[in-house]
C-alpha positions as CSV (number, residue, x, y, z in Angstrom):
1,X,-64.0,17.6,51.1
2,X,-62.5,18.5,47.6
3,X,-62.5,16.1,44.5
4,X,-59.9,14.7,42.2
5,X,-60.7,17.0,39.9
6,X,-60.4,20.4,42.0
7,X,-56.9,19.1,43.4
8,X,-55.3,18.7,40.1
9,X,-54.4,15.1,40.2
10,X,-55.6,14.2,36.9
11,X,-53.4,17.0,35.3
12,X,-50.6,16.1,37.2
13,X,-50.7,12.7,35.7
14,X,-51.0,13.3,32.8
15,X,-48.3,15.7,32.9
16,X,-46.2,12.7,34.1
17,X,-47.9,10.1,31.3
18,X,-46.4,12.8,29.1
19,X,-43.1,13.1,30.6
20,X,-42.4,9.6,30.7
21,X,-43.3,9.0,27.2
22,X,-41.3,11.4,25.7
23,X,-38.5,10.2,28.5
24,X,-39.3,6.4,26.1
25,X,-38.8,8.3,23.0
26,X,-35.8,9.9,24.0
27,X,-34.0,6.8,25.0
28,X,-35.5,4.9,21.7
29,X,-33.9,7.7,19.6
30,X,-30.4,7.6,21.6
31,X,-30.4,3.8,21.1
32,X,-31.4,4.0,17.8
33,X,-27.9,6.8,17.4
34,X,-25.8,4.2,18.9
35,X,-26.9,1.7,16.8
36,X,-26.3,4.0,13.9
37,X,-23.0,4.9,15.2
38,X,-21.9,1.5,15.7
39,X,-22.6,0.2,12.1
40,X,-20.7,3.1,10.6
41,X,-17.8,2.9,12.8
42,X,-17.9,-1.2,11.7
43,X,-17.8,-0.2,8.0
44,X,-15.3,1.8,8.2
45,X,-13.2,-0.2,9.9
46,X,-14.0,-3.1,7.8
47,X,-13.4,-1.2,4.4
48,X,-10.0,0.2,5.9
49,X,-9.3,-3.4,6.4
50,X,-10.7,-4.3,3.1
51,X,-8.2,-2.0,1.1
52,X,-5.0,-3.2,3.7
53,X,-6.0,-6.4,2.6
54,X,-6.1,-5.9,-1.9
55,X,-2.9,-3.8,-1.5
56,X,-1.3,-6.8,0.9
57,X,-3.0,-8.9,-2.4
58,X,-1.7,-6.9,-4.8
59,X,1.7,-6.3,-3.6
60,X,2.4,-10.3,-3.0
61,X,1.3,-10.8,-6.7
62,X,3.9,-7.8,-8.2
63,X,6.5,-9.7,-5.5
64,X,6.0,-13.1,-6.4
65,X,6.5,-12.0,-10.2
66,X,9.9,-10.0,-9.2
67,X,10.9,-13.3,-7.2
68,X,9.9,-15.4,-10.2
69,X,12.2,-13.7,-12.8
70,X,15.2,-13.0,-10.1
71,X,14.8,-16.8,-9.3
72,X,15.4,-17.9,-13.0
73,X,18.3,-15.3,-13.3
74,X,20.0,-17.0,-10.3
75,X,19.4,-20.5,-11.2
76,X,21.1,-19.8,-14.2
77,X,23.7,-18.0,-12.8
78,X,24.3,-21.0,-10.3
79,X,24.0,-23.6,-12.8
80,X,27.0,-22.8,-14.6
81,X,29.4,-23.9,-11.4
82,X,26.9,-26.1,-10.2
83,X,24.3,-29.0,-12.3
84,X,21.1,-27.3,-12.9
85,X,19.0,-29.4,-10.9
86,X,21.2,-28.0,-7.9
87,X,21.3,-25.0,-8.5
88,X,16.9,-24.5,-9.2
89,X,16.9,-26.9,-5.8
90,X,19.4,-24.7,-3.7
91,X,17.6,-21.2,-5.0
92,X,13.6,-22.8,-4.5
93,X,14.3,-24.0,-0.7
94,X,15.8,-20.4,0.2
95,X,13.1,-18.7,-1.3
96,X,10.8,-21.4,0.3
97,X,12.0,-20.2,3.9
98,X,12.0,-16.7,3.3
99,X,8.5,-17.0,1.8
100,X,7.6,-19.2,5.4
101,X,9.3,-16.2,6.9
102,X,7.5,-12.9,5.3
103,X,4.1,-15.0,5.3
104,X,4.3,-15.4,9.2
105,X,5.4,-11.7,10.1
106,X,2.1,-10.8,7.4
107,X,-0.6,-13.1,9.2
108,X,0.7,-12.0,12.7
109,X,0.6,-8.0,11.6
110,X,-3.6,-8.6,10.9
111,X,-5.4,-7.7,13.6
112,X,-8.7,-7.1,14.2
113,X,-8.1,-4.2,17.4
114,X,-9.9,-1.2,15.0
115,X,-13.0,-3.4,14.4
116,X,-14.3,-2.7,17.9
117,X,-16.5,0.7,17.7
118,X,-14.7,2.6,19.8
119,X,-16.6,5.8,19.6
120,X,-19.6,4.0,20.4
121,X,-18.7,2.1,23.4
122,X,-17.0,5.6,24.6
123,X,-20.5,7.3,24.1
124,X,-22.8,4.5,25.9
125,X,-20.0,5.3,28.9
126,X,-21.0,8.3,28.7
127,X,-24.7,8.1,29.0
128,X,-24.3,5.9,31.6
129,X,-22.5,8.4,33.6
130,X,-25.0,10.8,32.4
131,X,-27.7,8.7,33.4
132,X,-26.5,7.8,37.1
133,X,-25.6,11.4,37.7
134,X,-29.6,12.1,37.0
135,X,-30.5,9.0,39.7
């Protein structure tokens, strides 16, 4: 009758001991890739946001300014046909609305669609497919 030892067994599993850990390592180092890819897909989309956001910033401030000196031009313009407080009240309530107006169309234009990591989710698709074609 022949041993474990002449048929090979204890070579074969530890063949398979081998196999499967670097199988573990593998997968700990393609998770690990994901998780990389993930964060830097995140950061860039945050500090692509970031700068929309201080030119949005930046751009309101210069505009306010414009709209503070064309506002004083047409008060005074108004206020010689009508009394001054007319006039500053007629000019403040139409800027007032179109202020309303360019602050709603700004909010609803910030979205938060190229946050997701696309790149990542498309790769994890892949390995899955990968991974079930293997099975």
């Amino acid at each position: 009758m022949a041993s474990a030892a002449s048929t090979g067994r204890p070579a074969v599993e530890e063949g398979l001991r081998s196999l499967l850990g670097d199988v573990v390592d593998h997968v700990r180092a393609l998770v690990r890739l994901e998780l990389a890819l993930a964060r830097d897909e995140v950061r860039r989309a945050l500090a692509s946001l970031r700068h929309g956001v201080m030119l949005l910033a930046a751009g309101i401030l210069v505009g306010a300014l414009g709209l503070l000196s064309l506002m004083a031009a047409l008060v005074a313009a108004l206020a010689t046909v009508w009394p001054v407080w007319l006039a500053a009240a007629t000019v403040g309530l139409a800027l007032a609305v179109t202020g309303g107006l360019l602050a709603r169309a700004a909010v609803s234009g910030l979205t938060l669609e190229e946050v997701r990591p696309s790149a990542t989710f498309e790769t994890l698709e892949e390995t899955k497919a990968w991974l079930k074609s293997r099975t």
